[in-house]
C-alpha positions as CSV (number, residue, x, y, z in Angstrom):
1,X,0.0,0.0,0.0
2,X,1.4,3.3,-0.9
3,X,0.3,6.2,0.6
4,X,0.5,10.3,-0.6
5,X,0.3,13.2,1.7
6,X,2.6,14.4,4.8
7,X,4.5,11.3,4.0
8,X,5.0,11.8,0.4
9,X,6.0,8.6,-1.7
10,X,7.2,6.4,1.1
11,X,5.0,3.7,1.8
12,X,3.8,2.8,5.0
13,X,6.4,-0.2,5.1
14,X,8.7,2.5,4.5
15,X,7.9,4.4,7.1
16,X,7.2,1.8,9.8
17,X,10.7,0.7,9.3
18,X,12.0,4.0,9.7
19,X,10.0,4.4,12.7
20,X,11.1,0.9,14.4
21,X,14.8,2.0,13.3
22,X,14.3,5.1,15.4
23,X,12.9,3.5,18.8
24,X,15.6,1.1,18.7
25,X,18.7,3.5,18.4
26,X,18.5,4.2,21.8
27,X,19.3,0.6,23.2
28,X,22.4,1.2,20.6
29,X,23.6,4.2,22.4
30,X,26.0,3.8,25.7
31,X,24.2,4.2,28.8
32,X,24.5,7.8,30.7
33,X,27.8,8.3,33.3
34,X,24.9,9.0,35.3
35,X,22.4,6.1,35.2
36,X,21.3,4.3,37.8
37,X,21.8,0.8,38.6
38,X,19.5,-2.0,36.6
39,X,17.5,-4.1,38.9
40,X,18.0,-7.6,37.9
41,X,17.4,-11.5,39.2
42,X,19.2,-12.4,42.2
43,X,21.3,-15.5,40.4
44,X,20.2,-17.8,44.0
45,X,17.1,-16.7,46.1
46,X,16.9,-19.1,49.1
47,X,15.1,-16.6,51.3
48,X,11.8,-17.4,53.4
49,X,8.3,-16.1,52.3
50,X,8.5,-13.1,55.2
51,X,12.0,-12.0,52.8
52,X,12.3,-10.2,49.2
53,X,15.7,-10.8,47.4
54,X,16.8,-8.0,44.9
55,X,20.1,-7.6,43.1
56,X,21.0,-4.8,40.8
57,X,24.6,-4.0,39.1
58,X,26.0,-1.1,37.2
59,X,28.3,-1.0,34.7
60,X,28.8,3.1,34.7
61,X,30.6,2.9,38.4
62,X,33.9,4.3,36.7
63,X,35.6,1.4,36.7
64,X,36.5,0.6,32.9
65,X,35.2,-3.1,32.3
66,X,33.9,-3.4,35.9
67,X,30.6,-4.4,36.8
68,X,29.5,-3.1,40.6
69,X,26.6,-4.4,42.0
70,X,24.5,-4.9,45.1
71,X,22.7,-7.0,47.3
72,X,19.3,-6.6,49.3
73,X,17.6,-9.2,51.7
74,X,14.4,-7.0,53.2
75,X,11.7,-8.3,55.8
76,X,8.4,-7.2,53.9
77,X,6.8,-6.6,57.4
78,X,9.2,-4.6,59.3
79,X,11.2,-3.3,56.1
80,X,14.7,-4.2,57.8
81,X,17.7,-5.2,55.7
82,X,20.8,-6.8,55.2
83,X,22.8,-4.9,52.1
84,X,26.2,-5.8,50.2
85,X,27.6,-3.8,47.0
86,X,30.6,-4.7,45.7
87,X,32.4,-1.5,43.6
88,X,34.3,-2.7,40.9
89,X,36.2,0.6,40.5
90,X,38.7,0.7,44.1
91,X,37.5,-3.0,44.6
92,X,35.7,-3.1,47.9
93,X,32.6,-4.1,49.7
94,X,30.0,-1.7,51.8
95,X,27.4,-4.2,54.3
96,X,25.0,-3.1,56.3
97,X,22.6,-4.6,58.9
98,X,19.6,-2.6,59.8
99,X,17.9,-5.9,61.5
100,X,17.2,-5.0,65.5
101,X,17.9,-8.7,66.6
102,X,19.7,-10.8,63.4
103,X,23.1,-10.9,62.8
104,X,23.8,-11.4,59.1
105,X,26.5,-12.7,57.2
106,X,27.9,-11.6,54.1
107,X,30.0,-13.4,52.3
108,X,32.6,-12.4,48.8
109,X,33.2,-14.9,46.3
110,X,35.9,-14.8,43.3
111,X,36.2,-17.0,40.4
112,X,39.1,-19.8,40.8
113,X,39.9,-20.2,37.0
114,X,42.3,-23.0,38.0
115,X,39.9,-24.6,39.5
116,X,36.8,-23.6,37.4
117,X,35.0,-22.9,40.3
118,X,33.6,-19.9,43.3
119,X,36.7,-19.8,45.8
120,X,35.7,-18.3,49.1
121,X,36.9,-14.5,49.4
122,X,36.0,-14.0,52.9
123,X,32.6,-13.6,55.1
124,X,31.8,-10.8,57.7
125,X,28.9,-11.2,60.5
126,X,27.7,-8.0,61.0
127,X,25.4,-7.6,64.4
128,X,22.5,-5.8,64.7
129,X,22.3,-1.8,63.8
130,X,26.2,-2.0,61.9
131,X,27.6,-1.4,58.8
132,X,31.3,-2.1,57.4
133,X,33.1,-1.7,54.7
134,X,36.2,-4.2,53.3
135,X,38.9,-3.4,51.2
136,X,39.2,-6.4,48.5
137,X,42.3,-7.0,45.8
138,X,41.2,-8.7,43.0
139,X,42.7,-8.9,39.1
140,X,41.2,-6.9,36.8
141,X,38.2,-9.0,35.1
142,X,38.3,-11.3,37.6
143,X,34.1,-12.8,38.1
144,X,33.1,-11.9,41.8
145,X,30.1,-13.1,43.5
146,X,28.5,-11.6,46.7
147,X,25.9,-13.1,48.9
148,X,24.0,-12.1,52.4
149,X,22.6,-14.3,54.6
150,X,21.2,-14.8,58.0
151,X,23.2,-16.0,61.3
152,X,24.2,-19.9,60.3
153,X,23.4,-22.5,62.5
154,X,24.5,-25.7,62.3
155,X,25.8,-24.8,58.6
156,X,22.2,-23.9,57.4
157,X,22.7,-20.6,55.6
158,X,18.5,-20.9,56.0
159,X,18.7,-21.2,60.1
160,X,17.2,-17.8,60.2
161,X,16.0,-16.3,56.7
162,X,17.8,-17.6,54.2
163,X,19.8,-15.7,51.9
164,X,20.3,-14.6,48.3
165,X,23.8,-14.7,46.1
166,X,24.1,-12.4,43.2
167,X,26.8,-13.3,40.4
168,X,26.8,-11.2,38.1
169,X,29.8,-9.1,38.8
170,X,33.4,-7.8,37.8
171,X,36.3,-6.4,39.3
């Protein structure tokens, strides 16, 4: 079908490609400096139904080829948290537990690519009210992988509320 007017010649094929050209050059273009972190899946969500997971990373933290991301594990009731983000650029960790009676762990993982496998960075229990932040020394492009969790008993990283791991990050 070929239609005259504010369009001229171009037919409406035409012009529906050009449109679906247009909406699409965006997701071309580099995010902002400025943009704020994506929300995506927690890669392991072992958390109870009283607890929301969510993970988000960013890829703009300054850090050329680093990916920072972070952590949340929130009681839908009382709206306390345990938090970990892991920034890419400086290579460190920030935790906070805003629980009134819960200690939580948090735990950094790096790739072992030796080993082909998660190798255990280190894990911090943080009590009650406290935050804490860890400086880390990783290679550059090495995979880290961060995780929160409640008090372990017994080994059972579920003892209290579970927890939540998110992978999807770079130093």
């Amino acid at each position: 079908m070929r239609r005259t007017g504010g369009l001229g010649n171009m037919s409406v094929k035409t012009v529906l490609a050009a449109v679906a050209s247009a909406v699409a050059l965006p997701l071309a273009v580099a995010p902002s400096a400025n943009a704020a972190p994506v929300l995506v899946s927690c890669s392991r969500d072992t958390t109870n139904s009283s607890y929301t997971a969510s993970c988000a990373r960013d890829v703009n933290d300054g850090d050329s080829g680093g990916v920072s991301g972070a952590l949340r594990v929130q009681h839908d009731a009382t709206g306390v948290y345990g938090r970990i983000e892991f920034i890419a650029k400086g290579e460190y960790v920030k935790m906070r537990n805003t629980h009134k009676n819960t200690d939580i762990n948090f735990t950094v993982y790096a790739w072992s690519y030796p080993h082909n496998s998660w190798a255990h960075v280190d894990t911090w229990t943080l009590k009650p009210g406290t935050s804490y932040t860890a400086n880390l020394s990783f290679a550059e492009g090495r995979k880290v992988k961060i995780r929160a969790g409640g008090k372990y008993s017994n080994g059972d990283p579920s003892t209290v509320f579970g927890g939540a791991e998110y992978a999807g990050l770079v130093a």
